[in-house]
gemmi code that builds the backbone of each chain (N, CA, C; Angstrom):
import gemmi

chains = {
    "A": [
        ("UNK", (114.114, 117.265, 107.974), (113.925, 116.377, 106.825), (113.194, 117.124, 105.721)),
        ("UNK", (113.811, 116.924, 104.745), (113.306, 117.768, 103.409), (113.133, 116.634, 102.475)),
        ("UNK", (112.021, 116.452, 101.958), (111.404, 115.954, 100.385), (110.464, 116.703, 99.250)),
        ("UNK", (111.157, 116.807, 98.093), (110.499, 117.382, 97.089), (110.679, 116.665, 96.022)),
        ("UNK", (109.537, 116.796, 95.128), (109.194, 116.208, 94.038), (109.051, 117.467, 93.051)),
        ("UNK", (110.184, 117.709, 92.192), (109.823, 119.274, 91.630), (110.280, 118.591, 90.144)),
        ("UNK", (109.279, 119.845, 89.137), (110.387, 119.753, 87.841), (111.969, 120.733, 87.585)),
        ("UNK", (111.688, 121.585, 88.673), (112.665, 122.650, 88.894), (113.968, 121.486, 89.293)),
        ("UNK", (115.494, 122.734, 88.419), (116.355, 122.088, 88.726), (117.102, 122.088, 90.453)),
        ("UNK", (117.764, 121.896, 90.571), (118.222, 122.493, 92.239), (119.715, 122.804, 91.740)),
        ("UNK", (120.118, 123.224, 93.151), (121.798, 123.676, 93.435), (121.984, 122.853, 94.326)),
        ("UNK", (123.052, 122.003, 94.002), (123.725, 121.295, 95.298), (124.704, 121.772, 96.046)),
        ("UNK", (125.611, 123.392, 95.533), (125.593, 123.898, 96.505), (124.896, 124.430, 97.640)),
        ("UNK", (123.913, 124.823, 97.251), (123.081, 125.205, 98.234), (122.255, 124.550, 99.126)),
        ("UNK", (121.694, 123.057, 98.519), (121.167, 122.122, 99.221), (122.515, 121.701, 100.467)),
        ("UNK", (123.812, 121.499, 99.909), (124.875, 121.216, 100.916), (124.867, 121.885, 101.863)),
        ("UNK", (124.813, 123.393, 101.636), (125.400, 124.526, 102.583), (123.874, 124.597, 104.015)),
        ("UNK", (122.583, 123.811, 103.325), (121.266, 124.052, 103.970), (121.890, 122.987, 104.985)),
        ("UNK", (122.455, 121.495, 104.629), (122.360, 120.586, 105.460), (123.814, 121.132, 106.753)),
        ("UNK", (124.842, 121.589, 106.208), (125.510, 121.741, 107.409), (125.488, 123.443, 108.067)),
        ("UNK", (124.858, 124.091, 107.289), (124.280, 125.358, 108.152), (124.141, 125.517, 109.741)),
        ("UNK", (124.804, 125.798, 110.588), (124.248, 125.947, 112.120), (124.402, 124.360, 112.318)),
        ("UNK", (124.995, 123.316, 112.235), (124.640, 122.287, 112.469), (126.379, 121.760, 112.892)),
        ("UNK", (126.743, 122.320, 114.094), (128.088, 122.020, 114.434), (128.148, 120.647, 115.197)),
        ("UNK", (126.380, 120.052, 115.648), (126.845, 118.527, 116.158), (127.343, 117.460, 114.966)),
        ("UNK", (127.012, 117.734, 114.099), (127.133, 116.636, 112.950), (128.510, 117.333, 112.209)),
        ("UNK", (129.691, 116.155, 112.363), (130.567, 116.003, 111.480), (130.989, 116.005, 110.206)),
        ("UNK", (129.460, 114.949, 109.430), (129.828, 114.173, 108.634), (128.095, 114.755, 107.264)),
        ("UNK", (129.314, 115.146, 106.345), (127.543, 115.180, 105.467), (128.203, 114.597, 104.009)),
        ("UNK", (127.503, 114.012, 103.568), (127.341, 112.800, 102.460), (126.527, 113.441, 101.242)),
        ("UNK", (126.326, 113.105, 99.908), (125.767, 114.105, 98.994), (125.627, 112.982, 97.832)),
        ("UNK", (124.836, 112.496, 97.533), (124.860, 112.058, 96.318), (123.573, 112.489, 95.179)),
        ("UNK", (124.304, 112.667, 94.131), (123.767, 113.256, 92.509), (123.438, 112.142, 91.894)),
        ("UNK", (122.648, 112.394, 91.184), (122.086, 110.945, 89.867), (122.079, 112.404, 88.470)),
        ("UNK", (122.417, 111.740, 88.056), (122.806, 112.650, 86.521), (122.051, 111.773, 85.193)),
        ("UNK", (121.623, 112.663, 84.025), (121.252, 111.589, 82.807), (122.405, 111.078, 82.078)),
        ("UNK", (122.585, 109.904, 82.071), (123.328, 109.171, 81.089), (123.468, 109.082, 79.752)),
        ("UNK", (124.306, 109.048, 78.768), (123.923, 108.984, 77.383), (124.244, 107.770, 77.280)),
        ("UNK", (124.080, 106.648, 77.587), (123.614, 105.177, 77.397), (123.097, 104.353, 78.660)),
        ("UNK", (122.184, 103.781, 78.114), (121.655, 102.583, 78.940), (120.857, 101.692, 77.910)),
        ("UNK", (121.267, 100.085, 78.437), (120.725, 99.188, 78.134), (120.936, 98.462, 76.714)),
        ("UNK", (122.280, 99.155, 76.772), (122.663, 98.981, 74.560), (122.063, 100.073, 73.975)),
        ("UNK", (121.591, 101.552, 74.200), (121.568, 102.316, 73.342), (122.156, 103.270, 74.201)),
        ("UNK", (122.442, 104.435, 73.286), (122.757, 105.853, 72.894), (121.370, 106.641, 73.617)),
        ("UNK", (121.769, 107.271, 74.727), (120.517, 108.058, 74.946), (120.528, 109.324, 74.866)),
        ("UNK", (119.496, 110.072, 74.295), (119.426, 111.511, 74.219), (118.708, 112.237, 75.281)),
        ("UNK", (117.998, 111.731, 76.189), (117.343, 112.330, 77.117), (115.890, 111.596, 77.909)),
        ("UNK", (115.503, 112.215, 78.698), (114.455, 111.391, 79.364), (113.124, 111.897, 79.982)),
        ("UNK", (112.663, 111.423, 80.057), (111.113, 111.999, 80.543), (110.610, 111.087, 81.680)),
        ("UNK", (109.959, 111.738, 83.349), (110.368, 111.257, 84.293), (108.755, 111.418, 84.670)),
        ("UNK", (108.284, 110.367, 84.855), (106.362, 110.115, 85.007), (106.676, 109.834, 86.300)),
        ("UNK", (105.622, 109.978, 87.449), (105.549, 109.716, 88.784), (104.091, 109.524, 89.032)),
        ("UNK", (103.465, 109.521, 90.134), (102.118, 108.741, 90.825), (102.591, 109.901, 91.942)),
        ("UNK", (101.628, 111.404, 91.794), (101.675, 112.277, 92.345), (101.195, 111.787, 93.791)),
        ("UNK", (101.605, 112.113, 94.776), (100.892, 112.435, 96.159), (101.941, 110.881, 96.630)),
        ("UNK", (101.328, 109.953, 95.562), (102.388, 108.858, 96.931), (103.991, 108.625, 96.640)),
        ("UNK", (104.371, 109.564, 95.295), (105.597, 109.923, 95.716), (106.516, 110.089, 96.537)),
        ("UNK", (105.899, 111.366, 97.225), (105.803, 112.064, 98.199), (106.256, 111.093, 99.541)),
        ("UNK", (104.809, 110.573, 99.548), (104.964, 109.744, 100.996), (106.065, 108.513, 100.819)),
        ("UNK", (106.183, 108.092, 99.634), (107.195, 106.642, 99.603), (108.402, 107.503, 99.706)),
        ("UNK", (108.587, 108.502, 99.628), (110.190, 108.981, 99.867), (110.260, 109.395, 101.306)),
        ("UNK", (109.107, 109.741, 101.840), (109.258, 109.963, 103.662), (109.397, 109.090, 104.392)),
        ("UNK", (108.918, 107.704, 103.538), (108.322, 106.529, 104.464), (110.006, 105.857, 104.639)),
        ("UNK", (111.061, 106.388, 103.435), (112.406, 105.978, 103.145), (112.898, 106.246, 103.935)),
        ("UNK", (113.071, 107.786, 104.206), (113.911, 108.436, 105.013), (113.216, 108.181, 106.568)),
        ("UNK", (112.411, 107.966, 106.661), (111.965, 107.658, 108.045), (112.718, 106.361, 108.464)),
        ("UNK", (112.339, 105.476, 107.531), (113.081, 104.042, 107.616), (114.566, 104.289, 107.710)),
        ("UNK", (115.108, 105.255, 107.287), (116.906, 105.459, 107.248), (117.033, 106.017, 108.795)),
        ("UNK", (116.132, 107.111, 109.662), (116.415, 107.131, 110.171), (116.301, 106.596, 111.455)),
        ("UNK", (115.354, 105.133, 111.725), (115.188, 104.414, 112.529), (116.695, 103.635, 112.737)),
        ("UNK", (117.342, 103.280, 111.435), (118.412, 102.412, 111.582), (120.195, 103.045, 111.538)),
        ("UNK", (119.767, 104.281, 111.642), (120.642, 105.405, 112.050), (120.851, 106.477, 112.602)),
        ("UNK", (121.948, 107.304, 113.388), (121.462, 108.717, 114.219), (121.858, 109.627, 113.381)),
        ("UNK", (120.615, 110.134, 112.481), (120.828, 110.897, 111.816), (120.512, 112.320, 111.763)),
        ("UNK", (121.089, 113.409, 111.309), (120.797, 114.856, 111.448), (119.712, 114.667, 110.173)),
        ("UNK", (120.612, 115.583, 109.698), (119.455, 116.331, 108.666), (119.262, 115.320, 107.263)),
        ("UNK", (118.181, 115.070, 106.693), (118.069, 114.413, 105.624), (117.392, 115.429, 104.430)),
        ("UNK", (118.193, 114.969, 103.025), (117.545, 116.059, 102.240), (117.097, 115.114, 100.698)),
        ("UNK", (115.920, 114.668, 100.501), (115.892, 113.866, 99.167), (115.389, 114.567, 97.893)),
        ("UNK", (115.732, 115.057, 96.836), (115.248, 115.626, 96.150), (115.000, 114.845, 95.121)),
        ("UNK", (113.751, 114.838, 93.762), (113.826, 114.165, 93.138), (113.046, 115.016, 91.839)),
        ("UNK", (113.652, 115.111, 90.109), (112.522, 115.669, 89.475), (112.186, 114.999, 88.922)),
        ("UNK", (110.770, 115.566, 88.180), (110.044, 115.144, 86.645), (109.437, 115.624, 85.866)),
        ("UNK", (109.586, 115.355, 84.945), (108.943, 116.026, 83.701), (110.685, 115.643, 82.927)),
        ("UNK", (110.573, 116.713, 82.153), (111.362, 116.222, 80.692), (112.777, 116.915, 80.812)),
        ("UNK", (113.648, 116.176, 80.834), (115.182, 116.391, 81.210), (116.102, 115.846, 80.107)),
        ("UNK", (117.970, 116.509, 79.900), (118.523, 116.144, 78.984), (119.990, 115.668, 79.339)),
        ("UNK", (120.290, 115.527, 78.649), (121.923, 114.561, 79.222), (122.505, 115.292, 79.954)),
        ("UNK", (123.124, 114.456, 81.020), (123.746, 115.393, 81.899), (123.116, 116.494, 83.168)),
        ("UNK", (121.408, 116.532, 82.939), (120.970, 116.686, 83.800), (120.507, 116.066, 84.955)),
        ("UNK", (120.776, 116.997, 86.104), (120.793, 115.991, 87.700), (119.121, 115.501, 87.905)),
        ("UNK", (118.729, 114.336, 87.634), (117.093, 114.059, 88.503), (117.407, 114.120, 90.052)),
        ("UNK", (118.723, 113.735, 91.088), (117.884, 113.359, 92.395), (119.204, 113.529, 92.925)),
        ("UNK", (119.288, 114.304, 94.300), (119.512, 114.200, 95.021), (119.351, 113.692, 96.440)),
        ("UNK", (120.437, 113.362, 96.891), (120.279, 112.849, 98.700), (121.421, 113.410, 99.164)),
        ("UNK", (120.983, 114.251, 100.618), (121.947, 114.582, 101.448), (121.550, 114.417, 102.614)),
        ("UNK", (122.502, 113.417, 103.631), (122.467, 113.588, 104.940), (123.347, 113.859, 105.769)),
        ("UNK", (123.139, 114.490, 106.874), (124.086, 114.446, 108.066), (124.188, 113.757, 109.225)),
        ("UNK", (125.345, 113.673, 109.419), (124.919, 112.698, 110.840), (127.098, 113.209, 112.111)),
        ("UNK", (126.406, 112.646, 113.138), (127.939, 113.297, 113.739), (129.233, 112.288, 113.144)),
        ("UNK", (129.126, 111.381, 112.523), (130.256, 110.612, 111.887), (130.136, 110.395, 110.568)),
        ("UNK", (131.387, 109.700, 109.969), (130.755, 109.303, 108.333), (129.995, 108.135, 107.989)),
        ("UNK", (130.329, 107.637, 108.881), (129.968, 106.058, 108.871), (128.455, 106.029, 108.334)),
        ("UNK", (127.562, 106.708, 109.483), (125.985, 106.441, 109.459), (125.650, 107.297, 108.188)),
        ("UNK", (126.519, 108.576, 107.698), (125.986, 109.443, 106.794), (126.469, 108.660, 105.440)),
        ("UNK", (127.151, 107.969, 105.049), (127.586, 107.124, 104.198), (126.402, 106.258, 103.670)),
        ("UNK", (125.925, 105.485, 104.884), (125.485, 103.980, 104.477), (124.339, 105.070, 104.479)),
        ("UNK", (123.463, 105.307, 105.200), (122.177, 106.285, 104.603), (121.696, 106.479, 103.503)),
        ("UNK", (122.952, 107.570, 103.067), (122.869, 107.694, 101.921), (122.505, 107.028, 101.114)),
        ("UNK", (123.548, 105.665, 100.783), (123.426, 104.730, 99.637), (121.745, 103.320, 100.265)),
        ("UNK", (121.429, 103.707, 101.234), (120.350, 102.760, 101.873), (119.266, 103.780, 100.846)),
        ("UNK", (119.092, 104.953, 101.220), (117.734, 105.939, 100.675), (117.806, 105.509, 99.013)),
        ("UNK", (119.381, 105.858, 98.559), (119.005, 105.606, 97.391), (118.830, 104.183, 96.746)),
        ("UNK", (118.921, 103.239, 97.502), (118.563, 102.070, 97.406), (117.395, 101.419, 96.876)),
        ("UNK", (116.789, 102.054, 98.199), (115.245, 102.012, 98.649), (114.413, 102.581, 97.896)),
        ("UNK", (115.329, 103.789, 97.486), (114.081, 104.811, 96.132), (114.269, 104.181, 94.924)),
        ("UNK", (114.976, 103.336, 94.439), (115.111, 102.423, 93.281), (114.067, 101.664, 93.209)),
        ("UNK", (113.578, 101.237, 94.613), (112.730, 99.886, 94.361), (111.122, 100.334, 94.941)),
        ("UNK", (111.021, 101.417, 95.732), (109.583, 101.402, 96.237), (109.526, 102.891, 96.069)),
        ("UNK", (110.073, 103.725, 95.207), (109.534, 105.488, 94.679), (108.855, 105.199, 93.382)),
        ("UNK", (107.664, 105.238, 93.117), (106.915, 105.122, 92.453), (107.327, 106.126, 90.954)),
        ("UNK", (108.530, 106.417, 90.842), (108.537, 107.084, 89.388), (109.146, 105.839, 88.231)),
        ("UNK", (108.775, 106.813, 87.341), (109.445, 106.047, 85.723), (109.841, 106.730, 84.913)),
        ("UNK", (111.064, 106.187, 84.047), (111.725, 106.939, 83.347), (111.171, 106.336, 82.110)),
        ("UNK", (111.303, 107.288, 80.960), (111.336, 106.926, 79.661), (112.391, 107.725, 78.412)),
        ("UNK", (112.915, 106.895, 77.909), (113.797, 107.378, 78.286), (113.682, 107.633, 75.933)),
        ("UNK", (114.560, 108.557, 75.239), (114.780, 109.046, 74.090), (116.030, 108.596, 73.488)),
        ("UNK", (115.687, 107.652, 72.601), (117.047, 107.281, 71.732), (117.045, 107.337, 70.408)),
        ("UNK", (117.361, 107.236, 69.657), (117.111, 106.841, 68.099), (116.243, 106.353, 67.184)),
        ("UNK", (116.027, 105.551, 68.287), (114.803, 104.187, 67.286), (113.593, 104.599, 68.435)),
        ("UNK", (113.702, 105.954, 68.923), (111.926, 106.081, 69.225), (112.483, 106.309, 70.869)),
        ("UNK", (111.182, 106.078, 71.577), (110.932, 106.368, 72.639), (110.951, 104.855, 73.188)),
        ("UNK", (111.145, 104.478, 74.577), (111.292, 103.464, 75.135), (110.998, 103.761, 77.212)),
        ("UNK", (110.505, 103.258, 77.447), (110.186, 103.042, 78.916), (111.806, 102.098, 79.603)),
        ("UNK", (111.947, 102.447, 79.868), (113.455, 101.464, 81.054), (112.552, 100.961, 81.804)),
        ("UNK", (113.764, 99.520, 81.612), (113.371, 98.316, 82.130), (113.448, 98.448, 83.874)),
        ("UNK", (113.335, 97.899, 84.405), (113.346, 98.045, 86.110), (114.648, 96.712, 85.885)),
        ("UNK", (115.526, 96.975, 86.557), (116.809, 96.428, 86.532), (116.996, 95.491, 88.016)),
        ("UNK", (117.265, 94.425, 87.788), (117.405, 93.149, 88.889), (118.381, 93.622, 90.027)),
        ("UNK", (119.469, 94.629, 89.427), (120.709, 94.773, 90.449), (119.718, 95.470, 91.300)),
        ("UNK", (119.278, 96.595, 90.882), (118.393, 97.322, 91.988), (117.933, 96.658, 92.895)),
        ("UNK", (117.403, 95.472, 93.123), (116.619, 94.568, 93.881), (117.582, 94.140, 94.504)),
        ("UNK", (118.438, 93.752, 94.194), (119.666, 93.238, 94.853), (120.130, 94.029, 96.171)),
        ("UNK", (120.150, 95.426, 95.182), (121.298, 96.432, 96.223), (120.187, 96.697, 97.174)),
        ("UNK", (118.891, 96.750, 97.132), (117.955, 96.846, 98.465), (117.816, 95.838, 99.302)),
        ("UNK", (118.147, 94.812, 98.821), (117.956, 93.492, 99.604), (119.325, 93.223, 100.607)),
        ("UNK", (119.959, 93.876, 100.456), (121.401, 93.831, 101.099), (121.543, 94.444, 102.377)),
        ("UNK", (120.506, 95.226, 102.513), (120.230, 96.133, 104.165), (119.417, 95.529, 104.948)),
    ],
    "B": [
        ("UNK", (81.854, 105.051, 95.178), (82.980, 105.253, 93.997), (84.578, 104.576, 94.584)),
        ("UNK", (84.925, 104.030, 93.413), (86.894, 103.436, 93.809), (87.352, 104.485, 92.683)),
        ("UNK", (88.812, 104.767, 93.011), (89.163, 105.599, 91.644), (90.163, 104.662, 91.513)),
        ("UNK", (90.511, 104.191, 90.170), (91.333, 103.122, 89.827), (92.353, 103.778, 88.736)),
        ("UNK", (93.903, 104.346, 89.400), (94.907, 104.723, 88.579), (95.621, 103.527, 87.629)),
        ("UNK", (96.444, 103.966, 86.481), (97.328, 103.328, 86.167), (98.214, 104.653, 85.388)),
        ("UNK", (99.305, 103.928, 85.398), (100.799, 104.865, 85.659), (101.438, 104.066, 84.318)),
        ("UNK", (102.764, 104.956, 83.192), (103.607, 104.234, 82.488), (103.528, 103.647, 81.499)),
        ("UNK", (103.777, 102.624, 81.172), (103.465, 101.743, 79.984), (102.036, 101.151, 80.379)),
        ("UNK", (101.397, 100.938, 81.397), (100.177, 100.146, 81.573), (99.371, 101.356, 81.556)),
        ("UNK", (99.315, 102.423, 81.729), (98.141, 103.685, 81.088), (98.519, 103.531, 79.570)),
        ("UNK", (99.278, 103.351, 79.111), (99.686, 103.814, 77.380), (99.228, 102.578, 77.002)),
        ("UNK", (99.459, 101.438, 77.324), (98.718, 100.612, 76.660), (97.197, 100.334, 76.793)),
        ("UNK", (97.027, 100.917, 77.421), (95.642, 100.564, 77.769), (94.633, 102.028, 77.504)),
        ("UNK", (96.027, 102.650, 77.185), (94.926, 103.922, 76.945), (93.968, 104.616, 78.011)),
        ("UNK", (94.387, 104.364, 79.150), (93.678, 105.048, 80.533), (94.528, 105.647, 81.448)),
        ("UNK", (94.490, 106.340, 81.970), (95.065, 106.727, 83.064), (94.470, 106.799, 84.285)),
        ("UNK", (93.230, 106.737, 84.296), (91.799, 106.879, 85.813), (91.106, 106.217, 84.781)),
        ("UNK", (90.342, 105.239, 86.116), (88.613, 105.076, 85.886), (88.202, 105.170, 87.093)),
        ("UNK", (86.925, 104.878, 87.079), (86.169, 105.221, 88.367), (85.034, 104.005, 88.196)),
        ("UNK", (84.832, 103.518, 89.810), (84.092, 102.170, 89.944), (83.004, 102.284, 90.760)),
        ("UNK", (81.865, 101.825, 90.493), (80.697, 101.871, 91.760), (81.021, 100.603, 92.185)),
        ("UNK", (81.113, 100.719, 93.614), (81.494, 99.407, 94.719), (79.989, 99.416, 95.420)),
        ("UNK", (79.200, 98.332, 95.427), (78.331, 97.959, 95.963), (78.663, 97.038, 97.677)),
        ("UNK", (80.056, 96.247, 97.223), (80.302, 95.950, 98.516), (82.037, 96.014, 98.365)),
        ("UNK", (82.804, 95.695, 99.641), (84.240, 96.069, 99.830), (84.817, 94.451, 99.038)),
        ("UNK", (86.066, 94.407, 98.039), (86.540, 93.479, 97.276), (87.988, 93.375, 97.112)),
        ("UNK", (88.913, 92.577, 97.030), (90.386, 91.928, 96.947), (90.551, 92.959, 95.705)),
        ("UNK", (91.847, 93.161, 96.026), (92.614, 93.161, 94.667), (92.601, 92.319, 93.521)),
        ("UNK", (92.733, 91.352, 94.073), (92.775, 90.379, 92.855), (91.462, 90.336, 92.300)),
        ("UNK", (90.105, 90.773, 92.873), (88.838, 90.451, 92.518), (88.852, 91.998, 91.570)),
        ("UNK", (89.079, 93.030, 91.832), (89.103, 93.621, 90.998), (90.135, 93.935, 89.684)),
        ("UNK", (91.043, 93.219, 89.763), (91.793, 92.762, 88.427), (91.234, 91.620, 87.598)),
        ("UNK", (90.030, 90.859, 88.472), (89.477, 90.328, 87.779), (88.538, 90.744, 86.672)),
        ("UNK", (87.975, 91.790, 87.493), (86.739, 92.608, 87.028), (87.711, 93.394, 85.736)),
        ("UNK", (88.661, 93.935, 85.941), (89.073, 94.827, 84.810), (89.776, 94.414, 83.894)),
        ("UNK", (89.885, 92.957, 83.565), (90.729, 92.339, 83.001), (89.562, 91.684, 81.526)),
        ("UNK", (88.402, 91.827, 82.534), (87.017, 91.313, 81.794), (86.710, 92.216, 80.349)),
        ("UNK", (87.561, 93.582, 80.778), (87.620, 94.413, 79.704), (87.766, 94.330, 78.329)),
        ("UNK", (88.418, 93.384, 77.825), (89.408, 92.988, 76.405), (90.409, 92.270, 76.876)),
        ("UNK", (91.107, 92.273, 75.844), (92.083, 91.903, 75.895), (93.116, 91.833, 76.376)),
        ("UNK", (93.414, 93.772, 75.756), (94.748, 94.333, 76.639), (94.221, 94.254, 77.707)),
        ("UNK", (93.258, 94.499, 78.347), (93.345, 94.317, 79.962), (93.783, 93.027, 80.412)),
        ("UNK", (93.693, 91.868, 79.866), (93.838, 90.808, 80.400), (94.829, 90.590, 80.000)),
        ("UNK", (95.580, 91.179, 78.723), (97.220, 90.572, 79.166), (98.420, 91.658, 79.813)),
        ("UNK", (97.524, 93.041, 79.833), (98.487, 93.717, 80.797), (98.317, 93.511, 82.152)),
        ("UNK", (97.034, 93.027, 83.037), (96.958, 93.192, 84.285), (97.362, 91.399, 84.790)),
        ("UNK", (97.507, 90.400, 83.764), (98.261, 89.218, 83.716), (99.515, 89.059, 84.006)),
        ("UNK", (100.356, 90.390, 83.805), (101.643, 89.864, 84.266), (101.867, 90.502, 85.676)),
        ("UNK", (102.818, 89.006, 86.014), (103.094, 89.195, 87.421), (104.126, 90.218, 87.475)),
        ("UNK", (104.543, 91.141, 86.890), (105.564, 92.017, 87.663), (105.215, 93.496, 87.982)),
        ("UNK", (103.341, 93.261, 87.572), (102.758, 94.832, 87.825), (102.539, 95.216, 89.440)),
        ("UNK", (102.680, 96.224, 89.952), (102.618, 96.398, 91.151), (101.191, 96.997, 91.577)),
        ("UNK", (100.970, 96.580, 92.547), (99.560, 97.880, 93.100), (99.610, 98.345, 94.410)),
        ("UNK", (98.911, 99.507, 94.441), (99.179, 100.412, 95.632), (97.784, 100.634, 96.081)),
        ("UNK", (97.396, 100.368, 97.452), (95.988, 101.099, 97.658), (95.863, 102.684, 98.258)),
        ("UNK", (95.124, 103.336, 98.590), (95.546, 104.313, 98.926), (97.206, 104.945, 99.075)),
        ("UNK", (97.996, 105.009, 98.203), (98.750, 105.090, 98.017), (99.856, 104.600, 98.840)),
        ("UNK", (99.925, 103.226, 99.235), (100.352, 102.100, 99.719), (100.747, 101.175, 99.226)),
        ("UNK", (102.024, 100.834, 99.238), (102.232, 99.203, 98.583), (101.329, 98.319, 98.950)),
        ("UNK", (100.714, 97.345, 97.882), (99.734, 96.666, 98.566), (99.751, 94.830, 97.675)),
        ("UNK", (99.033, 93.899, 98.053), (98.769, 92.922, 97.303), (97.647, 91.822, 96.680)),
        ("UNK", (98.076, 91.364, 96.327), (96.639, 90.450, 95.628), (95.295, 90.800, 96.576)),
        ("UNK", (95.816, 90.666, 98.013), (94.914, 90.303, 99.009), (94.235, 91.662, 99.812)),
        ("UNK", (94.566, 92.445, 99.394), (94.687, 93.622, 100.194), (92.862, 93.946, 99.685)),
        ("UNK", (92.239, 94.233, 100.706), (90.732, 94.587, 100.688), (90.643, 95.935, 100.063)),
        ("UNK", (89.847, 96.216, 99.353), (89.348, 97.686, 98.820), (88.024, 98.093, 99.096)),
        ("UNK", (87.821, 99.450, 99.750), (86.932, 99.606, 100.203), (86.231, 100.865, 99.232)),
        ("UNK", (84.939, 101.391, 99.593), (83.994, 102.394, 98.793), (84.908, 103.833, 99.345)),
        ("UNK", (85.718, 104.359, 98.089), (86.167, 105.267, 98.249), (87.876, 105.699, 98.124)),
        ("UNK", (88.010, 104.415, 98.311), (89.699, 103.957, 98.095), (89.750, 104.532, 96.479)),
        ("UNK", (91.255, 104.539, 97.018), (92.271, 105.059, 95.164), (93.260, 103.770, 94.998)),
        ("UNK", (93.002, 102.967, 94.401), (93.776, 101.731, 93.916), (94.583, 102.396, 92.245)),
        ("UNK", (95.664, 101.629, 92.588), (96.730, 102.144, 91.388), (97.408, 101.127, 90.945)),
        ("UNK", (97.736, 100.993, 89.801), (98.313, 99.665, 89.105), (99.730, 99.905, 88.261)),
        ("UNK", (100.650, 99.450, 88.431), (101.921, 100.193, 87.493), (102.861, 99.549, 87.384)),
        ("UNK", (104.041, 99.973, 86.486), (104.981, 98.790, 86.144), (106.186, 98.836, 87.663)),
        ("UNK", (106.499, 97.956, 87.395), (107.965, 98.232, 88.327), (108.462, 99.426, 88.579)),
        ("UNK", (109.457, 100.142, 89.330), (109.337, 101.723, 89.220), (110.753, 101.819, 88.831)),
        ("UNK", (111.185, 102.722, 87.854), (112.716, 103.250, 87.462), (113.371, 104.403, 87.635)),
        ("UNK", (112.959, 104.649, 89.089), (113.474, 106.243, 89.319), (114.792, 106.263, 89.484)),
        ("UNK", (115.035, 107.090, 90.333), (116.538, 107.372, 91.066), (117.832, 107.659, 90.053)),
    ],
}
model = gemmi.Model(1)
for chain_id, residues in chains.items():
    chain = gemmi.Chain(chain_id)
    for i, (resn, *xyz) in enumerate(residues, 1):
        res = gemmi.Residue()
        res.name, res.seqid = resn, gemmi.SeqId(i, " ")
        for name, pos in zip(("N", "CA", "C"), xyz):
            atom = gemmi.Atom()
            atom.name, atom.element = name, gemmi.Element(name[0])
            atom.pos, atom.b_iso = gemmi.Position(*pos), 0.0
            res.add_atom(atom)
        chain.add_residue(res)
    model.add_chain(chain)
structure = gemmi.Structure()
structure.add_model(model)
structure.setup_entities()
C-alpha cells in the first residue's frame, strides 16, 4: 500500500508498471486519473490551487484504503494525491489497485475515490475570470459515498 | 496548551490559520466553539454554520467529542479534493 501527498507530478506509467510488477497472483489492475477541468460550476476555469491539513491527510487516505481493503481481496493499493498550484489538464490524484479479478479492483477503485471526496481533508480553489473562488463541496459526492 | 487549526475559506476569513489555548480543564467541542465564537463576529458567523467540520487530533470528530490539554483540534469547510 502506497500513499503520498506530494506537489510533484507522477507517471502513471510507472505507478501502473509498480502495481503489476512481480505480481502474477493478481489479474486485474484498475487505474484511475482526476485531471483539471476548464469548467466547473458555470465558469471557465484556468487552474487551481490545492490546500490540505498536513499530517491527517495522510492518515484519512490510509484509513480509506484500509477500509477498501477490509471489504475486498485486494493486492496492491496505490493513492496518490497533489497540492500546491496546478493548471488545466493537470493530473491531482491517482488510484491504482490490484486484485486477482476485475470485479474487486473495479469497485475499489471507484469506493477509494468515493471516500476521498468526502473524508480527505483537501480543498480546491480554484482560478477563473472574476477572481479566485474556493469550490463548493458538491451533494453528488455524498451521494456516491453513501451508496457503499 | 490546545493548538486550534483552521483550513480554507474559514482561515481566510478569519484571518488565522493556528491559535493556541491554555486548557485549565478537558472541554466539548462545542464548548470551545463557544469560547471562539466569543471572538467577534466573524467568529460567530463562521463557526455558526452547520456545514463546518472538525477533527480532533486529526480525527473526524463532533460537537461532543472531549478535548483534552494538548490535543490539535481543527475546524474546516467541507473538503473538495479528488
Amino acid at each position: 500500500m502506497k500513499v503520498s501527498v506530494q506537489e510533484e507530478d507522477f507517471d502513471v506509467g510507472i505507478e501502473h508498471k509498480k502495481l503489476a510488477l512481480d505480481n502474477s497472483q493478481d489479474g486485474a489492475v484498475v487505474t484511475f486519473t482526476g485531471l483539471v477541468r476548464d469548467r466547473n460550476q458555470g465558469q471557465d476555469v484556468h487552474g487551481l490551487t490545492l490546500e490540505h491539513y498536513p499530517g491527517m491527510t495522510e492518515k484519512a487516505l490510509m484509513d480509506i484504503v484500509l477500509q477498501a481493503k477490509q471489504r475486498w481481496s485486494l493486492g496492491r493499493v496505490t493513492v496518490i494525491h497533489r497540492i500546491g498550484r496546478l493548471n488545466l489538464a493537470d493530473q491531482i490524484v491517482f488510484v491504482g489497485v490490484t486484485s486477482q479479478h476485475r470485479e474487486a479492483a473495479f469497485q475499489a477503485a471507484e469506493f477509494i475515490m468515493d471516500y476521498l471526496k468526502n473524508d480527505a481533508p483537501f480543498w480546491k480553489k480554484e482560478r477563473t475570470k472574476q477572481g479566485e473562488r474556493w469550490v463548493e463541496f458538491n451533494d453528488k459526492d455524498k451521494a456516491a459515498a453513501k451508496r457503499w | 496548551m490546545i493548538k486550534v487549526l483552521f483550513f480554507a475559506q474559514l482561515k481566510e476569513r478569519l484571518n488565522c490559520g493556528e491559535l493556541r489555548l491554555d486548557l485549565d480543564k478537558s472541554l466539548s467541542v462545542n464548548s470551545l466553539k463557544t469560547h471562539l465564537k466569543a471572538q467577534g463576529d466573524i467568529w460567530q458567523e463562521c463557526l455558526e454554520d452547520g456545514r463546518v467540520l472538525v477533527a480532533v487530533n486529526q480525527t473526524m470528530a463532533n460537537a461532543d467529542t472531549i478535548i483534552n490539554r494538548e490535543d490539535e483540534v481543527a475546524f474546516f469547510p467541507p473538503v473538495t479534493g479528488g
